[in-house]
Backbone bond lengths (Angstrom), bond angles and torsions (degrees), N, CA, C in turn:
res aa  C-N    CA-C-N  psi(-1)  N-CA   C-N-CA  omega(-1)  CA-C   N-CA-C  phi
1 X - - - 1.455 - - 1.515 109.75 -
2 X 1.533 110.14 150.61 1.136 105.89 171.16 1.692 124.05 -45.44
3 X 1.710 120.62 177.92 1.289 106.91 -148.24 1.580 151.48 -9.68
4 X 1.741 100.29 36.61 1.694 102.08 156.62 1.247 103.08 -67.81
5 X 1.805 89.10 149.12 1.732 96.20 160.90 1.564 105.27 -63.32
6 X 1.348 124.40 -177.59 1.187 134.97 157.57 1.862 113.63 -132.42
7 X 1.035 98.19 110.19 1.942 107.32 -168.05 1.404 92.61 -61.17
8 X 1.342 102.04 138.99 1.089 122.23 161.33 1.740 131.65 -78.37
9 X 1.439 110.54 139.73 1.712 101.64 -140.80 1.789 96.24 -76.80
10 X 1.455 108.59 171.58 1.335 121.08 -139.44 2.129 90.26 -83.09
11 X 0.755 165.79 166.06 1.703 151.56 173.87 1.298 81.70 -110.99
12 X 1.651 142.07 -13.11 1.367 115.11 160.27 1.345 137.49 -85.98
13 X 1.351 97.47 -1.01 2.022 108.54 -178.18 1.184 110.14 -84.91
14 X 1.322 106.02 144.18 1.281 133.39 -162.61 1.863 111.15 -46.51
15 X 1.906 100.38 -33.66 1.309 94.35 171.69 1.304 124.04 -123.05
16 X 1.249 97.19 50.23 1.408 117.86 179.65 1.438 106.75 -85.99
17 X 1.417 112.04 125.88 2.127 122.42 -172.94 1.912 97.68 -50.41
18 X 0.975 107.32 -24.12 1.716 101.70 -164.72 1.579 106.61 -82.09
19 X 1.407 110.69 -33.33 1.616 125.79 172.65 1.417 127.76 -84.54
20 X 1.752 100.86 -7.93 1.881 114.62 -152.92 2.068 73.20 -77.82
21 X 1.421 88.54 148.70 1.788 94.39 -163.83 2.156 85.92 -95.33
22 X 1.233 97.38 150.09 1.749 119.31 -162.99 1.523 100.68 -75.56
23 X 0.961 143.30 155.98 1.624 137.15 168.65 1.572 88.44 -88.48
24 X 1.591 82.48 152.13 1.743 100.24 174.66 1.263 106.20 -75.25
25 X 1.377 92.23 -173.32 1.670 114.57 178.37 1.121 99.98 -98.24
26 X 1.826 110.50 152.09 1.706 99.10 -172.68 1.357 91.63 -83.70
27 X 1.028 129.86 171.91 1.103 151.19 137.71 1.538 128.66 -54.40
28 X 2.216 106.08 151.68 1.277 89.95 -161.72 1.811 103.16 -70.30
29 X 1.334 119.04 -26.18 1.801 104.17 -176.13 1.644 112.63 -54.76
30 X 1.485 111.63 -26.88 1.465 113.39 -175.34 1.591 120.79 -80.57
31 X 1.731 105.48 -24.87 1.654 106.64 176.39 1.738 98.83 -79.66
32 X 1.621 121.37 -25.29 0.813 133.51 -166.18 1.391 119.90 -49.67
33 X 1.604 90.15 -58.66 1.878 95.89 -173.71 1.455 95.31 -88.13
34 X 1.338 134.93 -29.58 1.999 123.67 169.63 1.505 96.83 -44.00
35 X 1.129 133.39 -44.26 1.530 119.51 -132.65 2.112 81.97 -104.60
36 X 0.813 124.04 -37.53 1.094 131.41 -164.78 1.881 123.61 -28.13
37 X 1.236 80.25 -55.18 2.051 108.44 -169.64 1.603 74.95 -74.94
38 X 1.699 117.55 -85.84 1.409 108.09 177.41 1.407 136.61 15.35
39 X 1.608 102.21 -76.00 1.562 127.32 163.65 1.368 115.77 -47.34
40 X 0.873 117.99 -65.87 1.758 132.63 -176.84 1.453 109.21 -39.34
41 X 2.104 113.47 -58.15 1.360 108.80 145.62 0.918 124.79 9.54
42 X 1.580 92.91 -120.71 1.545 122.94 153.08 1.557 145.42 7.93
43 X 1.157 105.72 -47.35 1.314 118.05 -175.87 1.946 94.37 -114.32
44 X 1.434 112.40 -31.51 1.831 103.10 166.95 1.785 100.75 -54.19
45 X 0.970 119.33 -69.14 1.078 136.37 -174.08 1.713 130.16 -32.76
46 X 1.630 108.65 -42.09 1.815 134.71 163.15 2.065 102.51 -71.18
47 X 1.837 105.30 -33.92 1.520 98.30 -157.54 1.778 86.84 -86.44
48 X 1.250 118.19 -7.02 2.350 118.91 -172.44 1.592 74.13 -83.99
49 X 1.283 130.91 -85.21 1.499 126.36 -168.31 1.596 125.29 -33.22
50 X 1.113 93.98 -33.30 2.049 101.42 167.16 1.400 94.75 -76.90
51 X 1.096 98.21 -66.79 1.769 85.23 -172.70 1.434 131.37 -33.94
52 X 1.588 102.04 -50.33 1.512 110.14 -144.98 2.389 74.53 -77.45
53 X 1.493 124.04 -40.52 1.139 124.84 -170.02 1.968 96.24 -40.97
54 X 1.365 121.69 -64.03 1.347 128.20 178.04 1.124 115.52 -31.01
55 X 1.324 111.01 -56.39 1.674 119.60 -174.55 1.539 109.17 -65.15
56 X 1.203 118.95 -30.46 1.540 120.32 174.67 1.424 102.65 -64.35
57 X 1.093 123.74 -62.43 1.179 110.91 179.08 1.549 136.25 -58.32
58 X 1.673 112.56 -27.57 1.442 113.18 138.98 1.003 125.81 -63.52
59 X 1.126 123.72 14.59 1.588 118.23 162.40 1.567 118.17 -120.88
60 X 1.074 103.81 -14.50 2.018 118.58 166.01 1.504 76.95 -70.45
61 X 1.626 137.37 -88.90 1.463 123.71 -155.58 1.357 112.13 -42.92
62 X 1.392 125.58 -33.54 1.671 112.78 -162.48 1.508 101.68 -76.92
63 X 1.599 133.13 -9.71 1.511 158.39 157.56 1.682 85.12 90.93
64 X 1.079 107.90 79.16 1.934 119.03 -177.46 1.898 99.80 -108.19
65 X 0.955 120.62 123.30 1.051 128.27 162.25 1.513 128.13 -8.51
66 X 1.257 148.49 154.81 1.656 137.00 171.00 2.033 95.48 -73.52
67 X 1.406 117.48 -55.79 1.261 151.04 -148.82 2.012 80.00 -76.99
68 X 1.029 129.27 -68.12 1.714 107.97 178.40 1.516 116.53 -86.45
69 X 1.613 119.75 15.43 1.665 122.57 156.55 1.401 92.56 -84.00
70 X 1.481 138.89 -57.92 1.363 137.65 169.29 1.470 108.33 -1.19
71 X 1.663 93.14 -100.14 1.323 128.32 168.58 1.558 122.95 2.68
72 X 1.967 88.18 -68.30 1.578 103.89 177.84 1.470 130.30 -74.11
73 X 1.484 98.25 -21.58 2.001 104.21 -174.71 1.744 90.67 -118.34
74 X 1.105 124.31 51.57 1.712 122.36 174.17 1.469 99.27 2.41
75 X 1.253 108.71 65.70 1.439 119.09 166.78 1.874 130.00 -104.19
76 X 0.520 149.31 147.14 1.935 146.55 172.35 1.652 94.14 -52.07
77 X 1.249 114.12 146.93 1.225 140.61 169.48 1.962 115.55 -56.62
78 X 1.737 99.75 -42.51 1.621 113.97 160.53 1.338 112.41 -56.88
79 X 1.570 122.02 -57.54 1.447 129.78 -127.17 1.870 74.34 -92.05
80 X 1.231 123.98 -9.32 2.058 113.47 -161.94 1.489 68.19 -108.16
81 X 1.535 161.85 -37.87 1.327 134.89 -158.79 1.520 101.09 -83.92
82 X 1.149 123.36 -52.21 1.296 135.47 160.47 1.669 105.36 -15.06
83 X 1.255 108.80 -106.76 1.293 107.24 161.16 1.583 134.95 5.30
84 X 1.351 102.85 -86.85 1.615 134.56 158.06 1.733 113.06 -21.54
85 X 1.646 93.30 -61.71 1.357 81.77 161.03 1.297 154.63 -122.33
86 X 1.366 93.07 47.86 1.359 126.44 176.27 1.954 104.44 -92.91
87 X 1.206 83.66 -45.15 1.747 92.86 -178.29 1.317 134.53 -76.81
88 X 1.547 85.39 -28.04 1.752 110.61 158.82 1.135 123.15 -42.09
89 X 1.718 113.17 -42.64 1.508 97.01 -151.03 1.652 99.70 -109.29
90 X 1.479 120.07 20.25 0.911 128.83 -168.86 1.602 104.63 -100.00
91 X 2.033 104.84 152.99 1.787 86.77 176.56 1.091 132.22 -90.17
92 X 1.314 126.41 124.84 1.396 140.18 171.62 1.706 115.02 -7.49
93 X 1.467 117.20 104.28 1.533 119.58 -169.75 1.421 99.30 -90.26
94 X 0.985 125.94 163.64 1.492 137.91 179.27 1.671 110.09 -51.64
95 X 1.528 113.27 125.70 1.507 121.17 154.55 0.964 137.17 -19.50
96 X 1.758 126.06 97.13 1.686 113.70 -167.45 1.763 108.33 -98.40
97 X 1.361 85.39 127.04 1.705 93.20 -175.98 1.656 93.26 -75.93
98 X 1.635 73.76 165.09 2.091 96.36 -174.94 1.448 89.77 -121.69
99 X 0.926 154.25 0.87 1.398 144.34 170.36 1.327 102.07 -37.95
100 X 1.684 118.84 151.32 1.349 120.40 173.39 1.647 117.60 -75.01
101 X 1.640 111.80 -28.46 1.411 106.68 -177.82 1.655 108.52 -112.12
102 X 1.697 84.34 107.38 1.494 103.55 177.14 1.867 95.11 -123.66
103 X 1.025 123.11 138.87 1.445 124.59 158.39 1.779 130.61 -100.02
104 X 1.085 114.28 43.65 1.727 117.50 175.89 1.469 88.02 -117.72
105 X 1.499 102.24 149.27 1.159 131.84 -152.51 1.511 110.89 -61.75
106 X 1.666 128.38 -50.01 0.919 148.63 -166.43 1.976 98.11 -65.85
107 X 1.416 108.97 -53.21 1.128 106.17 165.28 1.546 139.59 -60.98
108 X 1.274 110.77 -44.99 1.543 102.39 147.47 1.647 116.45 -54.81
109 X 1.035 138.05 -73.22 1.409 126.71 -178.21 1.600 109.33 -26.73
110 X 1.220 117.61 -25.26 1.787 94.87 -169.64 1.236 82.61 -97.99
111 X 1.192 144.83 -35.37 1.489 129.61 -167.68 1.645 86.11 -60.62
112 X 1.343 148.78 -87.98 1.269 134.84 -131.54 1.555 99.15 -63.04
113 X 1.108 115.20 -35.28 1.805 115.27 170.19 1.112 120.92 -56.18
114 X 1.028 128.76 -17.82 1.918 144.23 158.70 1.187 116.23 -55.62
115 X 1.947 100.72 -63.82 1.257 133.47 -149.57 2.016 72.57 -75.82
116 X 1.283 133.11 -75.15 1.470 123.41 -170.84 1.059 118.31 -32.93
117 X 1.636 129.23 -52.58 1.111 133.96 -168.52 1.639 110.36 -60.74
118 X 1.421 129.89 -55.40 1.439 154.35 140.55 1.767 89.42 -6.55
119 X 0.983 129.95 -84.88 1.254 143.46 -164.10 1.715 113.53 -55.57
120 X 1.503 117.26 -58.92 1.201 123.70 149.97 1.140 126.75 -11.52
121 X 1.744 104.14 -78.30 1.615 99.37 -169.45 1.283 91.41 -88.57
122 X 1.399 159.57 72.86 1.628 150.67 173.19 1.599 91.12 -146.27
123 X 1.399 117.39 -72.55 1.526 106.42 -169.46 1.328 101.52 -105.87
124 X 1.101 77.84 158.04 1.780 109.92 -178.57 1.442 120.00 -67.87
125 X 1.204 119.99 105.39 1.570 130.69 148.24 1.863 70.38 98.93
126 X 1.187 123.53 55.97 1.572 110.78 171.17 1.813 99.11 -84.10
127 X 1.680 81.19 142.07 1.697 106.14 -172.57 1.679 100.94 -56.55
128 X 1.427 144.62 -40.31 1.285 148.50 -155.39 1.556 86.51 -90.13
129 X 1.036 171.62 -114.19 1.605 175.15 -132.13 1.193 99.39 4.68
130 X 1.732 132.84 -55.92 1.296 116.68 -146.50 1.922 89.61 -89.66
131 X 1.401 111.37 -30.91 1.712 109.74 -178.99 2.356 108.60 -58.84
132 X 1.888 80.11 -44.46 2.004 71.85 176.92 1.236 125.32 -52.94
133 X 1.531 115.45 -44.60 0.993 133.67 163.22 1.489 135.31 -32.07
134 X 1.539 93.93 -56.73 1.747 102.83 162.44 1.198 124.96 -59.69
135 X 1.637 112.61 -40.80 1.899 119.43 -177.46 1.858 92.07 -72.97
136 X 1.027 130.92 -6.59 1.377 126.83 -168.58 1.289 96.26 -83.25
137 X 1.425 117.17 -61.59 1.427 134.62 -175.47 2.163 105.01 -71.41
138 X 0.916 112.10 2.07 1.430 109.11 172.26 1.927 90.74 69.39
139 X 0.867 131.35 73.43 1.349 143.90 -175.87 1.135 114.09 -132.14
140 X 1.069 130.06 -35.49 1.445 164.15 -136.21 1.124 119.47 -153.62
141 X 1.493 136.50 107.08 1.552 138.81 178.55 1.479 98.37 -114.43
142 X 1.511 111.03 -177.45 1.488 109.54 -165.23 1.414 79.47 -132.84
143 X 1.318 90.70 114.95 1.723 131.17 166.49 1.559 108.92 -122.31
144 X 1.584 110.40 162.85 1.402 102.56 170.70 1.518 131.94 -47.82
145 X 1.384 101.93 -37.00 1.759 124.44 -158.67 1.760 99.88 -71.88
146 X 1.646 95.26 -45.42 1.676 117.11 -176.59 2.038 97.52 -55.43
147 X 1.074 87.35 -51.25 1.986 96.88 -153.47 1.723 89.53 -64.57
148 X 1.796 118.02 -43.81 1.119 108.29 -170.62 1.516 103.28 -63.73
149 X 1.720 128.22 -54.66 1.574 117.86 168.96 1.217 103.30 11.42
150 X 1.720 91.88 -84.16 1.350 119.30 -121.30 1.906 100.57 -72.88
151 X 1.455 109.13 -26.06 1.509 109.09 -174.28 2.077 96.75 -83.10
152 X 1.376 108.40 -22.09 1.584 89.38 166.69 1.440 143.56 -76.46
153 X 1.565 94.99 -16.66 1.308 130.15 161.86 1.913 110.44 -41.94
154 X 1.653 72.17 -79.27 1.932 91.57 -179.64 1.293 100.32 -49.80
155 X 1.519 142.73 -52.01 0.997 122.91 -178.66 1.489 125.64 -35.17
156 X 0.891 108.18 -82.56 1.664 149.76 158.27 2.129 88.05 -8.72
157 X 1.175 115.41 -71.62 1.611 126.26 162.74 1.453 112.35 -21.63
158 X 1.281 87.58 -76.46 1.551 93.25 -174.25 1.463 112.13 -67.59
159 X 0.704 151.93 -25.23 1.818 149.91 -155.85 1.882 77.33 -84.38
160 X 1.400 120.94 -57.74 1.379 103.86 -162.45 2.002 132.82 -42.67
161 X 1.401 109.33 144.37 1.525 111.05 164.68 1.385 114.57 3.39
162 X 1.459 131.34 127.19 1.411 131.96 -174.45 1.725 90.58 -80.83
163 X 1.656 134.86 -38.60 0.711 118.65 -149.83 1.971 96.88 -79.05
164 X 1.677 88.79 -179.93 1.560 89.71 -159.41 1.330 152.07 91.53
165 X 1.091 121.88 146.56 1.594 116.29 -152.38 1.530 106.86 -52.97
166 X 1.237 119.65 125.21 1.667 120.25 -178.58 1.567 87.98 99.47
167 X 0.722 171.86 -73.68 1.663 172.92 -172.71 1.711 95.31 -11.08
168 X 1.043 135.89 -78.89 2.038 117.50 179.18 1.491 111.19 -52.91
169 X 1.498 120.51 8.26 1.661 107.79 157.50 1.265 119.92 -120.01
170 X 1.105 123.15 15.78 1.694 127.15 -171.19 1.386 90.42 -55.31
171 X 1.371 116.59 -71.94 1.495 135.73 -164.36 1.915 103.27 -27.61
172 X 1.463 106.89 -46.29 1.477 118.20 -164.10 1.531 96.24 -78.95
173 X 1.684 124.09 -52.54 1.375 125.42 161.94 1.408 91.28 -13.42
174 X 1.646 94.59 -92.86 1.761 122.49 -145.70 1.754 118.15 -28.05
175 X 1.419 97.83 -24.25 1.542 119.12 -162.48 1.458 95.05 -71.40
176 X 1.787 107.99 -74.58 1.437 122.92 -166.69 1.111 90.50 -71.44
177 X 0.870 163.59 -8.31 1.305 149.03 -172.38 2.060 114.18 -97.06
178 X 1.320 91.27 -36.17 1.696 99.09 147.03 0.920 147.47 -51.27
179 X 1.674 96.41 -42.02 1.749 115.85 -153.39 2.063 86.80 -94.01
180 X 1.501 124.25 -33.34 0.987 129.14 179.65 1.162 103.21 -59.41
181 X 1.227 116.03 -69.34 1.565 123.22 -164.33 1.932 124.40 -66.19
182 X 1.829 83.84 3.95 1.987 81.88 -177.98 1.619 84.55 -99.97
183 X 1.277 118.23 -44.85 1.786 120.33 -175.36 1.691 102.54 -46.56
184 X 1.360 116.53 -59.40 1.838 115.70 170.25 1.000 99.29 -35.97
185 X 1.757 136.01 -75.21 1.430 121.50 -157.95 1.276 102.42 -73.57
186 X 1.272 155.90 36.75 0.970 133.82 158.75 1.690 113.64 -170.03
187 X 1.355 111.38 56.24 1.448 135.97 -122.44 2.134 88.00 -92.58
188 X 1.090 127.45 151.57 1.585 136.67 177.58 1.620 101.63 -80.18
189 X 0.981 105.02 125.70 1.716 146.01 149.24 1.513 102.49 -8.91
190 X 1.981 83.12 -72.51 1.597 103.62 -144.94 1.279 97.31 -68.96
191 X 1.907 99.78 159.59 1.470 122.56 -174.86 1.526 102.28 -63.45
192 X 1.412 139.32 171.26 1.259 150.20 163.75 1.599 101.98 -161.03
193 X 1.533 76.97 141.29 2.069 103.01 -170.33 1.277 94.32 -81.34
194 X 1.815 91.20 142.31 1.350 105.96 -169.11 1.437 116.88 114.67
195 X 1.572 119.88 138.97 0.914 94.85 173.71 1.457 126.10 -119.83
196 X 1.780 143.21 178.04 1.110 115.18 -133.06 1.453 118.98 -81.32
197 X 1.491 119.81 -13.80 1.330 112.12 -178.35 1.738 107.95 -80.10
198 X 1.467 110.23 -7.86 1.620 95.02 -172.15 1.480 98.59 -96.96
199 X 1.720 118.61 -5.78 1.160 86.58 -174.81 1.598 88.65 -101.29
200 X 1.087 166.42 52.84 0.957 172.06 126.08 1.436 114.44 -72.68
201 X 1.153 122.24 -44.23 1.681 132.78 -173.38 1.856 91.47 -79.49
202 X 1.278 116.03 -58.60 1.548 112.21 172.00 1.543 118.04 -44.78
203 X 1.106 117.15 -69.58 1.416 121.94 157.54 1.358 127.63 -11.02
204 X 1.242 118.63 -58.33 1.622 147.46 -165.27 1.492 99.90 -63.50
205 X 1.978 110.41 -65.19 1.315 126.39 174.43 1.599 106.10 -52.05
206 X 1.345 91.12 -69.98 2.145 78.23 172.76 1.351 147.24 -13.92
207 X 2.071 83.22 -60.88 1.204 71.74 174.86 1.363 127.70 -107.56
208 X 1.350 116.88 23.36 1.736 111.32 -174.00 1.702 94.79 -107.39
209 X 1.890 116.42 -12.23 1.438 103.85 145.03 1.387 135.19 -54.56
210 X 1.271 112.27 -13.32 1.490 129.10 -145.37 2.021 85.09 -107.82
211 X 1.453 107.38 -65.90 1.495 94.88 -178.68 1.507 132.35 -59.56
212 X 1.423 98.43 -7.54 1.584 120.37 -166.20 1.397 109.28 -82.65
213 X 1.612 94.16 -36.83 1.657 99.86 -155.03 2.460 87.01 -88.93
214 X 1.209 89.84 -36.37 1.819 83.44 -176.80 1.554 106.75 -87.88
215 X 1.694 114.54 37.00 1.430 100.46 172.96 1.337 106.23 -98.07
């Protein structure tokens, strides 16, 4: 009712704001796995910008226009001159072949990342999908442990039923998928121009041009 006092609450009861108990701090396993995917983002996201920077500059060497570098990296007309002439004034590094048979490591890895992707969308319920998927999403980097996965995977792919969607290319699989996996075990020394994520992304295109065009 109007002018009652109203008591003021007890600072010893249980739901009293001064006693209500504080939430903890998370913990590091709990910021750990929040922050995790986050990160992966993050750092996918800095390694597309290195990249896509590389590829500009394979494309200042191939002597490609500013106006179709634009085009190709949905970039500003400034941000491709910028670039351009940054790369310009630099000296001309050695010619990177596109041939499919190269043996340095980085280059085989994008071929079997091709050769997965190829495989993925072809057969059905293929064992490698949820790993392409991850290197798609930057989840997945290519480490030894990753690359080995990914060739047990393909194994595992290929051994399956010919019949079924992807079944008239196993044979073409089975090939590159050989010829990749003897170059891994026994992978070249020598240096190759370029550096490793572009030649991996080149690679990749190669070669799923390469299975496309002999299907």
């Amino acid at each position: 009712m109007e002018g009652e006092a109203h008591p003021h609450p007890d600072p010893h009861s249980p739901t009293s704001p001064r006693t209500r108990p504080r939430p903890q701090a998370l913990t590091e396993e709990q910021a750990e796995r929040m922050l995790a995917e986050m990160n992966e983002v993050i750092r996918a996201g800095e390694e597309m910008r290195k990249l896509r920077s590389e590829m500009i500059k394979l494309f200042v060497g191939f002597g490609w226009t500013q106006d179709r570098i634009a085009r190709l990296t949905d970039m500003s007309q400034p941000a491709v001159s910028k670039q351009v002439t940054k790369y310009a004034a630099d000296e001309p590094g050695p010619a990177m072949a596109l041939d499919l048979d190269q043996d340095d490591v980085p280059w085989l890895e994008g071929r079997l990342w091709g050769l997965a992707e190829e495989i993925s969308e072809t057969i059905e319920a293929a064992r490698c999908t949820r790993h392409v998927n991850a290197i798609a999403r930057g989840r997945k980097r290519f480490t030894p442990q990753s690359v080995d996965e990914l060739r047990r995977l393909l194994e595992e792919d290929l051994t399956l039923p010919r019949q079924g969607p992807g079944g008239a290319h196993r044979a073409a699989y089975r090939a590159a998928y050989d010829e990749i996996s003897r170059g891994l075990d026994v992978p070249s020394r020598a240096a190759s121009p370029g550096a490793a994520p572009m030649r991996r992304a080149l690679a990749r295109q190669v070669q799923r041009d390469r299975l496309r065009n002999d299907a």
